[in-house]
C-alpha positions as CSV (number, residue, x, y, z in Angstrom):
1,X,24.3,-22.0,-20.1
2,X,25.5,-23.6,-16.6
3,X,23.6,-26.0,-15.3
4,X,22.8,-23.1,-12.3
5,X,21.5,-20.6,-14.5
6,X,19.3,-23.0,-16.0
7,X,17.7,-24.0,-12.3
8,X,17.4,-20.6,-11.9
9,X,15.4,-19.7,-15.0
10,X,13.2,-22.5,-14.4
11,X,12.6,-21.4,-10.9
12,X,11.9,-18.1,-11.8
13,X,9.3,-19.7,-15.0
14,X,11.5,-19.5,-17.5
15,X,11.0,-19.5,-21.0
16,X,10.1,-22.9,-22.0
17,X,9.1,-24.6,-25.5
18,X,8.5,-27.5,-26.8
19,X,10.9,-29.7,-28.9
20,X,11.7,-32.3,-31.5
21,X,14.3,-34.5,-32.1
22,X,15.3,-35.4,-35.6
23,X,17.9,-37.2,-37.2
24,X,20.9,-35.1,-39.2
25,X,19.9,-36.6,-42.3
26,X,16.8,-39.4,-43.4
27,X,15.8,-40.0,-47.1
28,X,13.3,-42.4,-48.5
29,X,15.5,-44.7,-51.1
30,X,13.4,-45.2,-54.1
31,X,14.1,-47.4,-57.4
32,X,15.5,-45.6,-60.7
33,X,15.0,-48.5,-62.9
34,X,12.2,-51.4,-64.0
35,X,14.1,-55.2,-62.7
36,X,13.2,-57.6,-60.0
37,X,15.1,-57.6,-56.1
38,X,17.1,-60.0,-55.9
39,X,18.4,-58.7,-52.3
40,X,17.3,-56.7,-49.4
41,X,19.8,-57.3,-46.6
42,X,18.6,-54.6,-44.0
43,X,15.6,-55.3,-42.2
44,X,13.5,-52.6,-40.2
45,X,15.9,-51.1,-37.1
46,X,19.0,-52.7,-38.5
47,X,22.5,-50.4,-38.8
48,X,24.2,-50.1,-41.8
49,X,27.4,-48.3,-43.0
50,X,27.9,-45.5,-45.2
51,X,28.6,-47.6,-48.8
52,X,27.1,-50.7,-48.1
53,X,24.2,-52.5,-50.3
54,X,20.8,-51.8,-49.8
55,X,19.0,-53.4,-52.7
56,X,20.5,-55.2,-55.1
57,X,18.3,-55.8,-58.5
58,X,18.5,-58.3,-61.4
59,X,20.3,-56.2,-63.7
60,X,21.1,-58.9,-66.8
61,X,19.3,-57.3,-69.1
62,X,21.5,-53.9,-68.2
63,X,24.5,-55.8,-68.5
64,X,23.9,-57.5,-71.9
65,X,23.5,-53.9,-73.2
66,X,26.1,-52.3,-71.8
67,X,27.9,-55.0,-73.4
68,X,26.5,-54.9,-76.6
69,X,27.4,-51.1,-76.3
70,X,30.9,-51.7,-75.9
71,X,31.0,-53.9,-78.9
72,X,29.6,-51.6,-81.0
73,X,32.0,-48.7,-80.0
74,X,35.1,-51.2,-80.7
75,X,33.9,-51.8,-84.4
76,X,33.0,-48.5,-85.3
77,X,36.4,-47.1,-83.6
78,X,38.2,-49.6,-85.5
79,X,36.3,-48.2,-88.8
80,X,37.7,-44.8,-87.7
81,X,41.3,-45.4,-87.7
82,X,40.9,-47.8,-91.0
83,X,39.1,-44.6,-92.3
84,X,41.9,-42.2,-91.7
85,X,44.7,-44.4,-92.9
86,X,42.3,-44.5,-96.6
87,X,42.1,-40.8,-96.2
88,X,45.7,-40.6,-95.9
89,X,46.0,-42.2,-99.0
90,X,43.6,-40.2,-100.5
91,X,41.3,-42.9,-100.9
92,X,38.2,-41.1,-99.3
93,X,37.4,-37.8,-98.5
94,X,36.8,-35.7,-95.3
95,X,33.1,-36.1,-95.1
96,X,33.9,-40.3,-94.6
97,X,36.1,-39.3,-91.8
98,X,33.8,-37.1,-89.9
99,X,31.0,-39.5,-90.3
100,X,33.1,-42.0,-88.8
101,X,34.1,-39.5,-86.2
102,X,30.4,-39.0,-85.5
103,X,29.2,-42.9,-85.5
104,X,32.0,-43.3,-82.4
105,X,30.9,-40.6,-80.3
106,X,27.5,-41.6,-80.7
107,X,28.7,-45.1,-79.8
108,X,30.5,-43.9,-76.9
109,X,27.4,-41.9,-75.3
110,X,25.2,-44.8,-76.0
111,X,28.2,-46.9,-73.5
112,X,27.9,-44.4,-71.2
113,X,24.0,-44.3,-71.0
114,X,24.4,-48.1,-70.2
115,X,26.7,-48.2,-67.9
116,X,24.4,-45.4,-66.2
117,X,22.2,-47.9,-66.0
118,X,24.3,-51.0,-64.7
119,X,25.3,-48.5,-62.2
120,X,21.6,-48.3,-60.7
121,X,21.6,-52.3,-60.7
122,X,22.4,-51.8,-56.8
123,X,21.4,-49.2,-54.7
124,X,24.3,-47.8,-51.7
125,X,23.9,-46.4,-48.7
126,X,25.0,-42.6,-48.9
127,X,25.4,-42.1,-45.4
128,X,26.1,-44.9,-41.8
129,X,22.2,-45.3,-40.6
130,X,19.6,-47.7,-39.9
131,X,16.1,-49.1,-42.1
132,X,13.1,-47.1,-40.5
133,X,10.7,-48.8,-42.8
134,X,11.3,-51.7,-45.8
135,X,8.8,-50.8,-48.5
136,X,9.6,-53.5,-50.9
137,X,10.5,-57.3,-50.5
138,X,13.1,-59.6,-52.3
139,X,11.7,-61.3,-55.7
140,X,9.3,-58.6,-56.4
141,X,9.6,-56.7,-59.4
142,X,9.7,-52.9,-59.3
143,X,9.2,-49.7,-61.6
144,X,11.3,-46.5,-61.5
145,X,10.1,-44.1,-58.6
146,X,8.7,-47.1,-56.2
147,X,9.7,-46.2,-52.8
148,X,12.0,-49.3,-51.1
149,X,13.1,-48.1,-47.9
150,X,13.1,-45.1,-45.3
151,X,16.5,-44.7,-43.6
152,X,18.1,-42.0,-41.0
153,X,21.4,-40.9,-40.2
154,X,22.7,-42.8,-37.2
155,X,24.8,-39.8,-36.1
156,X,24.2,-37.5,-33.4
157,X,20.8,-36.0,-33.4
158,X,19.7,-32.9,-33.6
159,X,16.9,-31.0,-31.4
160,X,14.4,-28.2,-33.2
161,X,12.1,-25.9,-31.6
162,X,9.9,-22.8,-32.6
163,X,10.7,-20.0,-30.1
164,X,8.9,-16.5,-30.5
165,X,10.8,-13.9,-32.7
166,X,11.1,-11.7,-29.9
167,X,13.6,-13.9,-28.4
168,X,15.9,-13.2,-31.5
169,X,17.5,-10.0,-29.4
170,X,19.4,-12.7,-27.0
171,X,18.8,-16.1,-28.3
172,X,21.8,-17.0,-30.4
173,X,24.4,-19.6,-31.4
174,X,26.8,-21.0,-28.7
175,X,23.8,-20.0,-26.1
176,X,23.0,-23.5,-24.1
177,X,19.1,-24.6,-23.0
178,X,17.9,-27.3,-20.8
179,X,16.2,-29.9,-23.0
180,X,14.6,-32.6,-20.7
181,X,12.7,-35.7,-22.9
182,X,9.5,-36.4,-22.3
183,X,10.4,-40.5,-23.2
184,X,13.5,-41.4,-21.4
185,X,13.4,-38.7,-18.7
186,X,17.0,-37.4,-19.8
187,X,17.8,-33.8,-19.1
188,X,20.4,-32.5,-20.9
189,X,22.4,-29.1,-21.4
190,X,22.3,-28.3,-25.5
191,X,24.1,-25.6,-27.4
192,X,21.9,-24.0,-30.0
193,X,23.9,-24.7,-33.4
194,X,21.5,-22.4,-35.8
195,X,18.5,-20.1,-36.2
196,X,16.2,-20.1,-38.6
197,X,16.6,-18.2,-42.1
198,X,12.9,-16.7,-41.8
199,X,10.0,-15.2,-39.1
200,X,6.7,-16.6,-39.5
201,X,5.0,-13.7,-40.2
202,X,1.4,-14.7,-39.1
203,X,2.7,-16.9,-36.0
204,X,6.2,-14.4,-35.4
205,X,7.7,-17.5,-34.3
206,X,11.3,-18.7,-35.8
207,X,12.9,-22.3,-35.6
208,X,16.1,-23.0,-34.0
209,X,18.4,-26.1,-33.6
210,X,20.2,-27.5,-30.9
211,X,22.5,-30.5,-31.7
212,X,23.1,-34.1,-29.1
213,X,25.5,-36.4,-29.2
214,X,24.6,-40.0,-29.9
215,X,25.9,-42.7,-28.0
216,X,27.3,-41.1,-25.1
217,X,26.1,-38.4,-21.9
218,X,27.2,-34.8,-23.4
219,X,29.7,-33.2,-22.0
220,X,27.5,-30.7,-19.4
221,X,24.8,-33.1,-19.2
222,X,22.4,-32.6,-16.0
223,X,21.3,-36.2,-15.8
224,X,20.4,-39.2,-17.8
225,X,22.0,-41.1,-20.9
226,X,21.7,-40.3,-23.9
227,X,22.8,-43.2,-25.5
228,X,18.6,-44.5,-25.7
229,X,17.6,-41.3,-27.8
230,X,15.8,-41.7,-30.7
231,X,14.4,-39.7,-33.6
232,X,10.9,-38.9,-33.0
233,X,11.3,-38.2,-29.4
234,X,10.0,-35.0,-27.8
235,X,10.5,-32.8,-24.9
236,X,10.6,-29.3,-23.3
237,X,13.3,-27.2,-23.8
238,X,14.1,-24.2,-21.3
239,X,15.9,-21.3,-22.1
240,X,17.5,-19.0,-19.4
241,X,17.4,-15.1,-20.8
242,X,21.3,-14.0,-20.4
């Protein structure tokens, strides 16, 4: 929408809602195993990378049995292959061999279920954000489910509102509203990315999305930076009718 259409429609009233910004992506990070932190290197607000340690837990316990695991996989896979030269020889039957056969793929899945568990010794990042809220503290011990940390994507944001389904005839991806926040004062021109799946049948509203930038002014920007947005913030969106 040009930025004189949208002056226009709010001249004339326009059709204005409010709105949301929220982050692409945000997840609470909770523990998967019973063992004590031993690290928490991100404190609230801090950015971290995609990849990068966000707890790290005291995981010899997990290790010693994965290790014991692997032991036990090497004997009985060394049983197997003396098994099968005896049979060979005809020195045992079949049945020895497929119990042997047996006893190393259960030893195998046991290995794996271990290392399963080494592998939750640290906790990554899965996407580049920053700590909204630390839940848990270095030294203290924790039990599977307990919630650690809140985190958002540190990528570009996006902006929801709830428009009336009657504006489904024109409203639709590509088409640009005037977003201005109510926090920072910025006023910015958005391109709607998406529309809701579903109409609220008892409001016969629908949601729609619109997506900024982060860290730079938008290209068709009105005014202000947007480089001070943050999740959480509000505003009023205005919509021109084509």
């Amino acid at each position: 929408m040009p930025a004189a259409a949208a002056a226009q429609a709010r001249a004339d009233g326009g059709n204005q809602v409010r709105a949301l910004l929220k982050p692409r992506a945000e997840a609470t990070i909770s523990g998967e195993i019973a063992a004590r932190i031993v690290s928490m290197p991100f404190r609230d607000g801090q950015a971290f990378k995609a990849g990068e340690v966000l707890v790290g837990f005291d995981c010899a316990l997990y290790r010693a049995t994965a290790d014991r695991a692997a032991a036990a996989l090497q004997g009985t896979e060394k049983k197997l292959d003396n098994d099968r030269r005896l049979a060979a020889g005809i020195a045992i039957g079949k049945l020895e061999v497929e119990l042997s056969e047996a006893e190393v793929a259960k030893a195998r899945a046991e290995l794996r279920g271990a290392r399963v568990q080494t592998d939750r010794c640290a906790i990554r990042a899965p996407f580049a954000g920053r700590v909204v809220a630390v839940r848990a503290h270095a030294h203290e011990f924790v039990s599977p489910g307990k919630e650690l940390l809140d985190i958002v994507d540190d990528g570009p944001l996006e902006v929801e509102v709830i428009v009336p389904s009657s504006w489904l005839v024109w409203l639709k991806p590509g088409l640009r509203f005037e977003l201005v926040v109510d926090e920072t004062g910025s006023r910015l021109e958005v391109p709607v990315t998406k529309l809701g799946a579903r109409v609220d049948a008892v409001s016969q509203t629908v949601k729609a999305w619109g997506a900024i930038p982060s860290g730079a002014i938008p290209s068709g920007a009105i005014q202000g930076p947007s480089a001070a947005l943050l999740a959480g913030m509000s505003g009023t969106a205005t919509f021109a009718v084509p």
